[in-house]
C-alpha positions as CSV (number, residue, x, y, z in Angstrom):
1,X,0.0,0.0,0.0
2,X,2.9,2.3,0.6
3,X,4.7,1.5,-2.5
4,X,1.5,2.1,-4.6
5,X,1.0,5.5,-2.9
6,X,4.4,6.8,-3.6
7,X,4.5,5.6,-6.6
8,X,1.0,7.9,-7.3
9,X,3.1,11.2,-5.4
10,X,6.0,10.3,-7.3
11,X,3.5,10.5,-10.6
12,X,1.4,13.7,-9.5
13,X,4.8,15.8,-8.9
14,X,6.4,14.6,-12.3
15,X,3.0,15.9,-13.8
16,X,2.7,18.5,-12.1
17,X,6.2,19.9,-13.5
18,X,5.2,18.3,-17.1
19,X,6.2,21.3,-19.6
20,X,2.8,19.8,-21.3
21,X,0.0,20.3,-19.0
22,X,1.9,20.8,-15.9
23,X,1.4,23.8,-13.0
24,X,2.7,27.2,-14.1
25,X,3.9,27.4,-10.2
26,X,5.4,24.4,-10.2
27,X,7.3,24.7,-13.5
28,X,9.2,28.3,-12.3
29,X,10.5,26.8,-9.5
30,X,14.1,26.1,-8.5
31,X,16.1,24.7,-5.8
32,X,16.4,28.6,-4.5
33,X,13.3,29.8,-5.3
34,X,11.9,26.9,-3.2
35,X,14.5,27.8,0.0
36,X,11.8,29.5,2.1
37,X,9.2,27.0,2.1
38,X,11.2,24.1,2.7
39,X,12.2,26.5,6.0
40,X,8.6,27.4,6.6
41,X,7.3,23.7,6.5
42,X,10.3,22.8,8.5
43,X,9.2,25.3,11.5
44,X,5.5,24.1,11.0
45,X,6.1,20.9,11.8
46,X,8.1,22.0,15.1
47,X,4.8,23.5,15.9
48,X,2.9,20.6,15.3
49,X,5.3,18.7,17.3
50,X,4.7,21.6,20.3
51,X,1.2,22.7,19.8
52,X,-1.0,21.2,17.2
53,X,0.1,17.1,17.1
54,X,-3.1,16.5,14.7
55,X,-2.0,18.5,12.5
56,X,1.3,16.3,12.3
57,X,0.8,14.1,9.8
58,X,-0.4,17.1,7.4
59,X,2.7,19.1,8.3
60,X,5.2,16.0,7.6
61,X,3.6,15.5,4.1
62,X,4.0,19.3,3.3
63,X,7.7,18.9,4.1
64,X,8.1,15.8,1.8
65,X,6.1,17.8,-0.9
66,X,9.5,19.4,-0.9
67,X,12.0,16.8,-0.6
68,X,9.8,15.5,-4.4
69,X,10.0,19.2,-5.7
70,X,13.7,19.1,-5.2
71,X,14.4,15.8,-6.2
72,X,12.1,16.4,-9.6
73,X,14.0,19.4,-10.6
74,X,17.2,17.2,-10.0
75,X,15.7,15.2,-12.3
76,X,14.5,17.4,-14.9
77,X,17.9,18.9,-15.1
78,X,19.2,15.3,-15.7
79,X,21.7,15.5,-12.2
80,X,19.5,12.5,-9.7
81,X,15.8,11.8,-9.3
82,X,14.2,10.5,-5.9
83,X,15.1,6.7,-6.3
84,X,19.0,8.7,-5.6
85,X,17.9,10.4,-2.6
86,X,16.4,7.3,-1.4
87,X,19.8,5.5,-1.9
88,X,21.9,7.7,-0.9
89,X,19.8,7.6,3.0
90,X,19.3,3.9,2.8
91,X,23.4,3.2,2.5
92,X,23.9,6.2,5.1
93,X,21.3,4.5,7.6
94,X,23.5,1.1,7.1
95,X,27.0,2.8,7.8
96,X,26.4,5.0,10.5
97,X,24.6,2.0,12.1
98,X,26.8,-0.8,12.8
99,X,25.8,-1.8,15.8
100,X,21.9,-2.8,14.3
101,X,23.3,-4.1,10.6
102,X,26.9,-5.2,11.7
103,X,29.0,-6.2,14.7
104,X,29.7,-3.4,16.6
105,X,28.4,-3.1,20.2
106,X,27.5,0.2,22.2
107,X,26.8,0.7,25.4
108,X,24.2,4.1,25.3
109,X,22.8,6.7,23.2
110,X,25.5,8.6,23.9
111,X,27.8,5.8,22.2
112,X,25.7,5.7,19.2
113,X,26.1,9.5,19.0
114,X,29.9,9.1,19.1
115,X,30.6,6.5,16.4
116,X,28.4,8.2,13.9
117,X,31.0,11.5,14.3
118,X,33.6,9.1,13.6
119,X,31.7,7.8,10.4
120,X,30.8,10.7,9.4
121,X,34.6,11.9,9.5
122,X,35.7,8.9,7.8
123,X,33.2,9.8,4.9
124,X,34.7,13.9,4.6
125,X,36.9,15.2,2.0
126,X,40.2,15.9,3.6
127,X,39.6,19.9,3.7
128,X,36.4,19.4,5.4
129,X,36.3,19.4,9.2
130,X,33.9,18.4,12.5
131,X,31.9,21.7,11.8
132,X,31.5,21.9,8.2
133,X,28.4,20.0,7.9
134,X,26.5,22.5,10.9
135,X,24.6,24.8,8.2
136,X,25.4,28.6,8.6
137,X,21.2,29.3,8.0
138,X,20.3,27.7,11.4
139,X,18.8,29.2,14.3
140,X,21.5,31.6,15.8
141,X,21.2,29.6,19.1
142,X,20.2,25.9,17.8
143,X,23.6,25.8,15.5
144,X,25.5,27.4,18.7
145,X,24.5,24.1,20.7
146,X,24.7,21.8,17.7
147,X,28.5,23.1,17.4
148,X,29.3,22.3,21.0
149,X,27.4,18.7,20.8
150,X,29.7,17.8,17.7
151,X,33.0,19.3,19.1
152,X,32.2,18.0,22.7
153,X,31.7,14.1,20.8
154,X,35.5,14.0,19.8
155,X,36.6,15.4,23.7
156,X,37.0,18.9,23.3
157,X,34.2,19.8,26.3
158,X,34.1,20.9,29.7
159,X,34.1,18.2,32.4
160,X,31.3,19.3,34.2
161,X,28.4,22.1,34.6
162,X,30.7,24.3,37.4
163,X,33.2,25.0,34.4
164,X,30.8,25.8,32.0
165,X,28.7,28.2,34.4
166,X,32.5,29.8,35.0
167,X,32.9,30.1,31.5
168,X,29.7,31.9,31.7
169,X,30.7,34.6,34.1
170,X,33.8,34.7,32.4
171,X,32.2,36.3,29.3
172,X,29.8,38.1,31.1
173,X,32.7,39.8,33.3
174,X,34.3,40.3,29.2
175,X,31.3,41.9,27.7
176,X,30.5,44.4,31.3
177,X,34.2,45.6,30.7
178,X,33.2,46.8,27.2
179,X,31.8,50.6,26.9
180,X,29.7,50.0,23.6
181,X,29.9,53.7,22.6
182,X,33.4,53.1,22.6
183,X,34.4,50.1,21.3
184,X,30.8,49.2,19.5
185,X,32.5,46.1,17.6
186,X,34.2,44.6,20.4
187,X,30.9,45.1,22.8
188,X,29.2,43.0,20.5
189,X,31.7,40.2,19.9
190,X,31.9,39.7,23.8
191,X,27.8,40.1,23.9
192,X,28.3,37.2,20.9
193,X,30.8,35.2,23.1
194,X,28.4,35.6,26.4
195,X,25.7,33.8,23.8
196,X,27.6,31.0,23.1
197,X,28.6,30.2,26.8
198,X,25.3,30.5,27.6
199,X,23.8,28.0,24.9
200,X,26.6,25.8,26.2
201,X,25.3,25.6,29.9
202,X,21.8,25.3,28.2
203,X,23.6,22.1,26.6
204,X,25.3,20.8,29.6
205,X,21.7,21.3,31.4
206,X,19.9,19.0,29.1
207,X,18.1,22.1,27.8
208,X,17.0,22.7,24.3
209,X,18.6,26.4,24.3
210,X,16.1,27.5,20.3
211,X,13.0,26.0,22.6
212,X,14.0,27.6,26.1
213,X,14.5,30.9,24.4
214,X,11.0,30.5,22.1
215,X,9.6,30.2,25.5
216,X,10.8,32.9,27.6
217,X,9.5,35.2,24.1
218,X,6.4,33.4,24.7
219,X,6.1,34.7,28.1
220,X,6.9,37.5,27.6
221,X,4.5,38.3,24.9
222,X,1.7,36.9,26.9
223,X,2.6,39.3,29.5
224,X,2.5,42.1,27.4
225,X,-0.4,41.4,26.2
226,X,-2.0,40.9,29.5
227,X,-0.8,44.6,30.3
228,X,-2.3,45.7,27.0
229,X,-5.5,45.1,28.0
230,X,-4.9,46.3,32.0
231,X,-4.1,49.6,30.2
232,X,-7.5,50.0,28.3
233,X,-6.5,51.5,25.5
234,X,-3.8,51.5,22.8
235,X,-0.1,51.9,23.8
236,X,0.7,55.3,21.8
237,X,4.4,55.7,23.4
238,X,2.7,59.0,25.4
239,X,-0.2,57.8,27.3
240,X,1.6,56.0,29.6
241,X,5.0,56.8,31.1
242,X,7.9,54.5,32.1
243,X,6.4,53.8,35.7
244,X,2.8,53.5,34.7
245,X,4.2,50.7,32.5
246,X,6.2,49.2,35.1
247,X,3.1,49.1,37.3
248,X,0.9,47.6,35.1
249,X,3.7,44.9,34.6
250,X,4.3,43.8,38.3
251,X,0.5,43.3,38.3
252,X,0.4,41.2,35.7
253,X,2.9,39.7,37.1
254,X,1.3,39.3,40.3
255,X,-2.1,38.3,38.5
256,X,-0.3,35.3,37.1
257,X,1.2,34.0,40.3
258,X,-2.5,34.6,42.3
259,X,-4.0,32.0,39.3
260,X,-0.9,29.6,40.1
261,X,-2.2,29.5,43.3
């Protein structure tokens, strides 16, 4: 049953990008023009995940829509077609998984995790490093953490949560010593730096550092809401001053921990 229905997507998308017959939309695009929506689909199923999980399954099939759009291009322009792509993961899933099709033996996740660095590096061209396959267009903060896992899998980590937290006050002490209307650049390459530590306690805390800070925007966007509507009327930037705002905040504030309790 699953063969025969990809074997019908696999038809629609082809006719879709038909010259004869085929979707004007369809036909214009290219792997670039198609960039955003692979991100878009990408961040709605994270939402799905978080918020909406019947909308899952609709989300996931959006984001293969464009794994097929990419690999029918590839195959108009006569370079690989989707049978490739499905290849290409099929041998990867074998290799980087000895221990299921072969004879290694691990111990943990955390094993697992560590030999498929050392495949992986096995598998790079010899100008390619650890941190060449961490895409530049991530999430500031998720690629910041994603960095530190892959480094920290070949031993170059801190031992423990103490030294990262130290490393933490250590850039913060860095960026405080800064004037920024002095030295604008170097204020924000220690305010970069103070990032990074932090993202790498958020790591050594078993925190996922994109989510934690998606969720302190959340909060904060609640609340502001919240003193939106204590205000009564539209926030104009002259209707309220600084301390009528702060007021209005610490009751909001004080309104959320009264319905906690």
């Amino acid at each position: 049953m699953a063969e025969e229905g990809f074997k019908r997507l696999r038809d629609i998308i082809a006719q879709l990008r038909d010259p004869n017959g085929g979707c004007p939309w369809d036909l214009k695009q290219t792997h670039h023009s198609l960039k955003p929506y692979m991100i878009e689909e990408s961040y709605e199923v994270l939402d799905a995940i978080d918020n909406h999980p019947e909308n899952l399954a609709g989300e996931l099939g959006d984001v293969l829509l464009q794994v097929m759009l990419h690999s029918q291009i590839a195959s108009d322009e006569g370079r690989f077609n989707v049978q490739t792509v499905i290849e290409h993961l099929i041998n990867k899933l074998i290799v980087r998984h000895p221990h299921v099709f072969g004879d290694t033996s691990v111990a943990d996740a955390d094993e697992v995790l560590k030999n498929w660095e050392q495949i992986k590096a096995q598998d790079k061209k010899a100008d390619e490093g650890i941190l060449s396959g961490v895409p530049r267009g991530m999430p500031a903060l998720l690629r910041a953490q994603r960095i530190g896992e892959k480094v920290g899998r070949v031993g170059f980590d801190w031992d423990s949560v103490e030294e990262v937290k130290a490393k933490v006050s250590e850039e913060l002490n860095e960026f405080l010593a800064v004037d920024p209307k002095l030295d604008p650049q170097h204020s924000a390459e220690e305010f970069g730096d103070l990032l990074f530590a932090l993202s790498q306690l958020g790591r050594f805390m078993k925190l996922d550092v994109e989510a934690v800070a998606n969720a302190a925007n959340d909060k904060f966007t609640r609340r502001f809401e919240s003193l939106e509507r204590k205000a009564g009327k539209k926030l104009d930037g002259k209707s309220f001053s600084r301390d009528d705002l702060e007021k209005l905040w610490i009751a909001v504030k004080q309104d959320e921990k009264t319905k906690a309790y």
